[in-house]
Backbone as ProteinMPNN parsed JSONL, in Angstrom:
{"seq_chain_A": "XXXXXXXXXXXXXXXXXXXXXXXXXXXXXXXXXXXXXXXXXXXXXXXXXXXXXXXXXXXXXXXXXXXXXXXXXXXXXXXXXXXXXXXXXXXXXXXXXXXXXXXXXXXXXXXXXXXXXXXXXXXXXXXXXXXX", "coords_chain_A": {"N_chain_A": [[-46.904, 68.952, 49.707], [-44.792, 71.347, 50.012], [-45.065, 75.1, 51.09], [-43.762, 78.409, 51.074], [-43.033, 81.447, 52.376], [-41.925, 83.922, 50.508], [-39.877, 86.083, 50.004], [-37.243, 89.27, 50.679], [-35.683, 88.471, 52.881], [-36.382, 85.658, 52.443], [-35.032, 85.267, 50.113], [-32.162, 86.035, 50.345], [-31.412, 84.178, 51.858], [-31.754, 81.82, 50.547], [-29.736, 82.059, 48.759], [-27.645, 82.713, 49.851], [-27.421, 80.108, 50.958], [-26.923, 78.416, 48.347], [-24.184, 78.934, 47.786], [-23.147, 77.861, 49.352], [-22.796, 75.256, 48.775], [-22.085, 73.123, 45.894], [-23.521, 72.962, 43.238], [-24.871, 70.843, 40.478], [-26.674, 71.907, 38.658], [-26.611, 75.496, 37.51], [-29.25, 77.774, 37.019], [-29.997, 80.689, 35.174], [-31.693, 83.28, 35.518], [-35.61, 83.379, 35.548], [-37.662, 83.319, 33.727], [-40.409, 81.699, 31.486], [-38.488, 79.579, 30.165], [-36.4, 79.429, 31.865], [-37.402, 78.683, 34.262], [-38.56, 76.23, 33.027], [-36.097, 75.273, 32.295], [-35.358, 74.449, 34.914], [-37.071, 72.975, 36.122], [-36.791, 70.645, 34.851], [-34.309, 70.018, 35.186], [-34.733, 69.4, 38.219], [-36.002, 67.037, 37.796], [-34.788, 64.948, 37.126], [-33.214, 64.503, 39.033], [-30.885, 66.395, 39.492], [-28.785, 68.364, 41.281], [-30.099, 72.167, 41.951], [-29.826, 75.14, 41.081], [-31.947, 78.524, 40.836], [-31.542, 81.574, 39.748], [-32.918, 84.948, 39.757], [-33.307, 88.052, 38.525], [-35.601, 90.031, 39.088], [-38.269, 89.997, 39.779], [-40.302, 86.578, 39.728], [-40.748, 85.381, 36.287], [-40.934, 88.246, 35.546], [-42.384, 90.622, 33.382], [-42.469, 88.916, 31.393], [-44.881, 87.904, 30.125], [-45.133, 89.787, 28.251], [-43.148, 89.729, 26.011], [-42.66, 87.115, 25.225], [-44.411, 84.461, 23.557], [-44.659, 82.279, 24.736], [-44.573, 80.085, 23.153], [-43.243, 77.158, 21.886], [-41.791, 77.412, 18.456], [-41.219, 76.936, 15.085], [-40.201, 79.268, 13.748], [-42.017, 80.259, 12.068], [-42.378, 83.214, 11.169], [-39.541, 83.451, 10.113], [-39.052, 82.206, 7.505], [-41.077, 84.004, 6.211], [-38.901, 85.907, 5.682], [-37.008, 84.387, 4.283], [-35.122, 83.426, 5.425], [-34.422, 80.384, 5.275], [-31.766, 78.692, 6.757], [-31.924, 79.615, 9.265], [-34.818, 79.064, 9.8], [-34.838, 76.052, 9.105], [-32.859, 75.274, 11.493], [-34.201, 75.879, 13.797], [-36.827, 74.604, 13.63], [-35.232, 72.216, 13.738], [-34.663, 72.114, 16.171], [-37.205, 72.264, 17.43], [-38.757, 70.183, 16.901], [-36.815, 68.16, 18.239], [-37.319, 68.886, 21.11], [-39.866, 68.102, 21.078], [-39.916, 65.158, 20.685], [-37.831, 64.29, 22.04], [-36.242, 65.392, 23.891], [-38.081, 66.925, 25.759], [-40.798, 65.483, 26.101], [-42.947, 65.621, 27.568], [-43.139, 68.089, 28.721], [-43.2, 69.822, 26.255], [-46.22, 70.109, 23.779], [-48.17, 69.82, 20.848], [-50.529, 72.582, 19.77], [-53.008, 73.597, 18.154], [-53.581, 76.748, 16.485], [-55.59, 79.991, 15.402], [-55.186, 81.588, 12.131], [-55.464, 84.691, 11.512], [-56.982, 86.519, 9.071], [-56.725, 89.066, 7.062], [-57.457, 90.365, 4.46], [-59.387, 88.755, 1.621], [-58.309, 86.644, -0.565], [-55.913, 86.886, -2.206], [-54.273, 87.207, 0.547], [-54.693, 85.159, 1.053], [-54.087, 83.008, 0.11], [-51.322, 83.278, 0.088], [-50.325, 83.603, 3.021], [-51.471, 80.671, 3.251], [-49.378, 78.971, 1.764], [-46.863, 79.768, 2.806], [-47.355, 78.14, 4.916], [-48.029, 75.508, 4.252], [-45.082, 75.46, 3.092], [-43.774, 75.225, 5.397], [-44.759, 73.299, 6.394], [-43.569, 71.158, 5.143], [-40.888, 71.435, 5.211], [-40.572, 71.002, 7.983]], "CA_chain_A": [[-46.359, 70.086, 48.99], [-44.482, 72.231, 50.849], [-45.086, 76.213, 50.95], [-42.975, 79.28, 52.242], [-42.679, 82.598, 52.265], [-40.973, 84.718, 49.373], [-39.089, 87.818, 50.431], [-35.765, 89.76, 50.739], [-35.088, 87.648, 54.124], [-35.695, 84.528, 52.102], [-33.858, 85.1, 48.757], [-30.485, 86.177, 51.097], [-31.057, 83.202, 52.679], [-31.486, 81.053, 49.554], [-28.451, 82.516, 47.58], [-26.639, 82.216, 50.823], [-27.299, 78.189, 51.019], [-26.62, 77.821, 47.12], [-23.4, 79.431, 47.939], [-22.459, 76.919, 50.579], [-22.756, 73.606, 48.294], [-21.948, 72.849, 44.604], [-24.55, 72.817, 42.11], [-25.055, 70.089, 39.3], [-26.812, 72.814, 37.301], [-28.033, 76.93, 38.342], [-29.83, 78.437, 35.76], [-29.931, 82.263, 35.458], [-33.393, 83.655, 34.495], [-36.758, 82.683, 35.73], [-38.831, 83.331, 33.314], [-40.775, 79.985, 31.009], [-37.199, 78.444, 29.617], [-35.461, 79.531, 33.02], [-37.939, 78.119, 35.244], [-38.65, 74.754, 32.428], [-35.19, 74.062, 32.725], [-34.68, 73.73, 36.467], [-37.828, 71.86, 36.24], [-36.207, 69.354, 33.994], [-33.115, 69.32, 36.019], [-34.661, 68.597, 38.964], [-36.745, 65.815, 37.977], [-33.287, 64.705, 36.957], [-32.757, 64.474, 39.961], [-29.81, 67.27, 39.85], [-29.078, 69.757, 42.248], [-30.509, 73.069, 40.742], [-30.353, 76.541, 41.473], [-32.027, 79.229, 39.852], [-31.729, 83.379, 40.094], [-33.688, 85.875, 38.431], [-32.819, 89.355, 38.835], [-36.553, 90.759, 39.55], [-39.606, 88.821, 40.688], [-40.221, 85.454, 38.577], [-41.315, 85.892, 35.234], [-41.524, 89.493, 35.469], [-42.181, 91.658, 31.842], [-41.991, 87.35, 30.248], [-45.387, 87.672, 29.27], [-45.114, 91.03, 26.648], [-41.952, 89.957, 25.328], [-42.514, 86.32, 25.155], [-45.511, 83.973, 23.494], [-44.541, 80.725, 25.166], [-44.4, 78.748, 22.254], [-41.894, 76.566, 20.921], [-41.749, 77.382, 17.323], [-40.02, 76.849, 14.247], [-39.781, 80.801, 13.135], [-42.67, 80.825, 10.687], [-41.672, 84.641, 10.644], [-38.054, 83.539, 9.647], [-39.396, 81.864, 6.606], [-41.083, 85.255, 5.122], [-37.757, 87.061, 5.478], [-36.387, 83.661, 3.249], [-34.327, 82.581, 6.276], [-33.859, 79.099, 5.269], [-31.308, 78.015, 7.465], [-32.414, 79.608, 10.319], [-36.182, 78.271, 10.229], [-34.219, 73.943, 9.896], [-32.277, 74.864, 13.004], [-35.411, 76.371, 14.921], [-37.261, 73.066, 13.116], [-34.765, 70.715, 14.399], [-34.488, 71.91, 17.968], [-38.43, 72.087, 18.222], [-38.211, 68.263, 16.853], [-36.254, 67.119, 19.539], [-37.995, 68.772, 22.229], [-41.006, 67.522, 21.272], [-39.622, 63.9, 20.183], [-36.46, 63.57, 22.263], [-35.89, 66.019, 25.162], [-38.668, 67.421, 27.023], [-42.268, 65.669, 25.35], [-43.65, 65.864, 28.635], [-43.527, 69.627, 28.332], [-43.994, 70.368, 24.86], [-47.0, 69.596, 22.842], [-48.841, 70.661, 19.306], [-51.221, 73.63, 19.83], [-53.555, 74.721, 16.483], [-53.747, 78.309, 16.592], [-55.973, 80.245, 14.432], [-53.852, 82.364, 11.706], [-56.344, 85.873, 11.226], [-56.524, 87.082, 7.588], [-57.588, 90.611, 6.516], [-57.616, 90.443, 3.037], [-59.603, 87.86, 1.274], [-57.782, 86.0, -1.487], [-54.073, 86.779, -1.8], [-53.557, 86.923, 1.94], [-54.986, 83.408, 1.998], [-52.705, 82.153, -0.558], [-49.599, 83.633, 0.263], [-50.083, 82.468, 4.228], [-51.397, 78.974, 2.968], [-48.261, 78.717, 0.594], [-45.707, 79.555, 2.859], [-47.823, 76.919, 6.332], [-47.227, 74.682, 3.426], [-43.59, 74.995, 2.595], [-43.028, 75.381, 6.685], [-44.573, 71.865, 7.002], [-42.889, 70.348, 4.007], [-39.205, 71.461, 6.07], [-40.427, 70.209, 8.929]], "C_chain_A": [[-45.912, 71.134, 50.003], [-44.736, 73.962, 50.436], [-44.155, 77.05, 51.715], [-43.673, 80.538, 51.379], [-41.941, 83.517, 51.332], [-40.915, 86.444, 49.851], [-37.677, 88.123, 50.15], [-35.369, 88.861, 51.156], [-34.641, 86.703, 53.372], [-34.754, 84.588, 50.856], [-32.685, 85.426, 49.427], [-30.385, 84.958, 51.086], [-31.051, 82.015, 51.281], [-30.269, 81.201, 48.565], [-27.429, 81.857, 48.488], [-26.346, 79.997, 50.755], [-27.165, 77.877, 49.844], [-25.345, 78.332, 46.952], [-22.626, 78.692, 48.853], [-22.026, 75.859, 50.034], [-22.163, 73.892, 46.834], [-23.152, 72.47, 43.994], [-24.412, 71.988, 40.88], [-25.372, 71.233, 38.388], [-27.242, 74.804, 37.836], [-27.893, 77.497, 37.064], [-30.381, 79.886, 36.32], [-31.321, 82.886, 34.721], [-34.202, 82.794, 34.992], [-37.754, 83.301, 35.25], [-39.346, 81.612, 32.508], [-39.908, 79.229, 30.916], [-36.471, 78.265, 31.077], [-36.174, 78.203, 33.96], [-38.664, 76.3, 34.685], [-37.454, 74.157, 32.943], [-34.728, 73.479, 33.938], [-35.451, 73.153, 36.587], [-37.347, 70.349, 36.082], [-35.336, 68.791, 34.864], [-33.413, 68.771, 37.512], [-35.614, 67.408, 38.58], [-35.725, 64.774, 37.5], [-33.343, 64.225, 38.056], [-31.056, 65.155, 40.44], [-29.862, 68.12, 41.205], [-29.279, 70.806, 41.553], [-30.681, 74.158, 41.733], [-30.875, 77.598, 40.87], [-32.266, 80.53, 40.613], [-32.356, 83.873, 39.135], [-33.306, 87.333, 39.442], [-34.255, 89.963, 39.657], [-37.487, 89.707, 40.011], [-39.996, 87.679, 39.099], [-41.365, 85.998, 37.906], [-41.571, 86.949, 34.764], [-41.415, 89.6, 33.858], [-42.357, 89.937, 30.763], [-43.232, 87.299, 29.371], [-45.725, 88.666, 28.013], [-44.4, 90.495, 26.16], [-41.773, 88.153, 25.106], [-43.811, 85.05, 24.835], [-45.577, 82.546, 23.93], [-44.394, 80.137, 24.619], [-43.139, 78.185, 21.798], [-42.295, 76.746, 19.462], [-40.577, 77.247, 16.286], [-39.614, 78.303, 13.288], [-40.755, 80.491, 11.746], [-42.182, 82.207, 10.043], [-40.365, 84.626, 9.708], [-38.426, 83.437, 8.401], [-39.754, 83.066, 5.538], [-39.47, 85.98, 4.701], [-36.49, 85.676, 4.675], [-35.111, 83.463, 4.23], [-34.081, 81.153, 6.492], [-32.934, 77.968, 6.435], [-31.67, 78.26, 8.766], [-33.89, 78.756, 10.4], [-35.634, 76.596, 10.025], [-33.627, 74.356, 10.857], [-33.381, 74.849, 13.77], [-36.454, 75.262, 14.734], [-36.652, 72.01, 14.086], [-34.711, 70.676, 15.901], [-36.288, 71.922, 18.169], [-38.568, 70.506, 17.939], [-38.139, 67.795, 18.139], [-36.717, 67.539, 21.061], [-39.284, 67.99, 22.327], [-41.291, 65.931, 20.8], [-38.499, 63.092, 21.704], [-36.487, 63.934, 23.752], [-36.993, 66.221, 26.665], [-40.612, 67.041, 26.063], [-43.321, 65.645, 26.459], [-43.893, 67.298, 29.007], [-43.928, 70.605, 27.36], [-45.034, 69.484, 24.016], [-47.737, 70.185, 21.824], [-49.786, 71.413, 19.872], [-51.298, 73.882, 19.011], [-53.796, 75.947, 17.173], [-54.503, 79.085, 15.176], [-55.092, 81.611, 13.834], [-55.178, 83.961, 11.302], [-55.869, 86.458, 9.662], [-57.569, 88.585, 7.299], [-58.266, 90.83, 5.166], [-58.132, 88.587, 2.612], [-58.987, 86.75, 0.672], [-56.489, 85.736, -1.657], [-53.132, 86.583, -0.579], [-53.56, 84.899, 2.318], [-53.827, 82.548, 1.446], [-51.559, 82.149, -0.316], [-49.412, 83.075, 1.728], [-50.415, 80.817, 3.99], [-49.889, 78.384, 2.369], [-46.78, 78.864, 1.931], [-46.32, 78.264, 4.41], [-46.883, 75.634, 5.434], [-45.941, 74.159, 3.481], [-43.105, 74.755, 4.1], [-43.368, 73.667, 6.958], [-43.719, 70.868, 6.609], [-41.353, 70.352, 4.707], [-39.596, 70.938, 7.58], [-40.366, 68.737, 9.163]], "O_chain_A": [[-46.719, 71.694, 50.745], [-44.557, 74.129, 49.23], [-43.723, 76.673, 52.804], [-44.386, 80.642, 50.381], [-40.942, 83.854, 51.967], [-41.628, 87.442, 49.948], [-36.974, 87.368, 49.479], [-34.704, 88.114, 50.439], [-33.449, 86.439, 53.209], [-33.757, 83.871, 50.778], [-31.812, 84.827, 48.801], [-29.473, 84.417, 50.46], [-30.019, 81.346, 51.229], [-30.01, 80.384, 47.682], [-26.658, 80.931, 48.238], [-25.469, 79.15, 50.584], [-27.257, 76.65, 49.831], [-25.071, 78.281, 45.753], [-21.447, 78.975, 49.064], [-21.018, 75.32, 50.492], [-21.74, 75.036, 46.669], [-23.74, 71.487, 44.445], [-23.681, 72.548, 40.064], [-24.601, 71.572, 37.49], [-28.232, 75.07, 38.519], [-26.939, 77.67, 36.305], [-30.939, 80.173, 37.379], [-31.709, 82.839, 33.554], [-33.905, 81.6, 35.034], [-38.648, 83.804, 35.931], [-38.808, 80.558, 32.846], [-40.079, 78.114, 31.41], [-36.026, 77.175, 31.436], [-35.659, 77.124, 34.252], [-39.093, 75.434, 35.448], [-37.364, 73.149, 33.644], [-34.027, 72.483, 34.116], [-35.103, 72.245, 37.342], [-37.443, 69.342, 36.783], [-35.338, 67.636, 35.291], [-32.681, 67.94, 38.05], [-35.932, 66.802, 39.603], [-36.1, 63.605, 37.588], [-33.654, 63.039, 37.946], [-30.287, 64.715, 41.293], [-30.819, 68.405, 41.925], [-28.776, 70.765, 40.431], [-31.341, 74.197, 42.771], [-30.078, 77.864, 39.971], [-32.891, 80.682, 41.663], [-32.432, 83.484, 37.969], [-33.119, 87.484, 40.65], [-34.083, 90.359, 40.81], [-37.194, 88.661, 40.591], [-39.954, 87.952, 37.9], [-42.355, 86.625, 38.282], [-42.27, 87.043, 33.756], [-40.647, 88.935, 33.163], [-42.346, 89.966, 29.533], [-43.151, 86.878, 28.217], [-46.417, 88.375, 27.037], [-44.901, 90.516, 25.035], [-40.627, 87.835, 24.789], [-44.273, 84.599, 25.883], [-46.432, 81.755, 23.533], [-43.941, 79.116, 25.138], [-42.164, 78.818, 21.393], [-43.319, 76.116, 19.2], [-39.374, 77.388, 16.505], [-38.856, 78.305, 12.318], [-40.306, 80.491, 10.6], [-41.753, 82.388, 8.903], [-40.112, 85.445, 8.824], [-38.264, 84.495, 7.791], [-39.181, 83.253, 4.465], [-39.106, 86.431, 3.615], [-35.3, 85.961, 4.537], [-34.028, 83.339, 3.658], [-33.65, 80.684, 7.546], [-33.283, 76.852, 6.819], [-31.778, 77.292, 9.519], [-33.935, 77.775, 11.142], [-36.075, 75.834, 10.886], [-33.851, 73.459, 11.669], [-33.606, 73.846, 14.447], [-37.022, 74.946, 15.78], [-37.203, 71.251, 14.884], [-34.71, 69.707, 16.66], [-36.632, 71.5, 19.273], [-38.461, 69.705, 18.867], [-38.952, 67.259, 18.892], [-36.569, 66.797, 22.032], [-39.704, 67.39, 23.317], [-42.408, 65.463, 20.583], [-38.444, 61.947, 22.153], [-36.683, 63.131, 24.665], [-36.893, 65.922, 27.855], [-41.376, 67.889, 25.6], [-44.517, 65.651, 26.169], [-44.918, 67.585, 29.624], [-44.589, 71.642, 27.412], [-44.762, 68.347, 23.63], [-47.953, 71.372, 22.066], [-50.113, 70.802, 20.889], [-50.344, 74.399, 18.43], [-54.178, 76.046, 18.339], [-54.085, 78.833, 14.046], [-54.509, 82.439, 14.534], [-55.768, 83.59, 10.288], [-54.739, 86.732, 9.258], [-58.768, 88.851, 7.374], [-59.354, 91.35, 4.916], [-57.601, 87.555, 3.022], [-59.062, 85.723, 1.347], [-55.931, 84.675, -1.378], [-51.987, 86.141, -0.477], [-53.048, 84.036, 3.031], [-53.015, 81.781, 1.964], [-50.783, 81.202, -0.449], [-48.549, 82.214, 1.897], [-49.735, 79.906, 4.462], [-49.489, 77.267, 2.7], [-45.828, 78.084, 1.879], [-45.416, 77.538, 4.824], [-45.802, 75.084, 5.647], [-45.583, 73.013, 3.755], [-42.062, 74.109, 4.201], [-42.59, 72.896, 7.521], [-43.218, 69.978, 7.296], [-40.702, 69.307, 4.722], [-38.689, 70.451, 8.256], [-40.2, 68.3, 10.302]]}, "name": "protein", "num_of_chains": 1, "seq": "XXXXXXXXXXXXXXXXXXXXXXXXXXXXXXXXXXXXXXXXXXXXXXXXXXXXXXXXXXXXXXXXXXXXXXXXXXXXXXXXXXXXXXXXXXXXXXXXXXXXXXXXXXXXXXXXXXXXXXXXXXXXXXXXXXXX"}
């Protein structure tokens, strides 16, 4: 496994040498998706470059829960078509594309209210599995 150094010096010097060649793929952003997909691409065996504006991953984990999901949220707000697209692309990552990176995670759902909260989140897990 090789190690270096991460600095100014070297990011010049790495932009500079991805600036010299042609790139199969450079992906912009290194936060989880940025830094999955140049994973992917290089085990591809592509050439791959990737930039991120600030230091990797910065601010990715407030603003980002890692998961692949299918927009349970969408579903309350009766987003139909959006929650089958966000369905079909988690599908195929986790069937087709990348099942070596994605896999099922239970998560517990927290309820405040006894009775109606339970029903109304059971009712719509339900209908979210039934479209999946």
């Amino acid at each position: 496994m090789r190690t270096g150094t991460l600095g100014p010096a070297q990011r010049a010097e790495a932009l500079a040498g991805m600036a010299e060649r042609e790139l199969d793929v450079l992906v912009v952003g290194g936060g989880v998706v940025g830094a999955g997909t140049a994973l992917d691409a290089v085990t591809r065996g592509l050439s791959t470059g990737l930039v991120e504006a600030r230091d990797w991953a910065s601010g990715t984990s407030s603003r980002s829960s890692k998961l692949i999901h299918g927009g349970l949220r969408y579903l309350e707000m009766l987003d139909f078509a959006l929650v089958r697209e966000a369905l079909k692309e988690r599908g195929l990552l986790l069937e087709r594309l990348a099942p070596h990176l994605v896999k099922p995670v239970p998560f517990l759902y927290p309820l405040q209210h006894q009775g109606w909260e339970r029903l109304y989140a059971g009712t719509g897990v339900a209908l979210y599995d039934v479209m999946s």
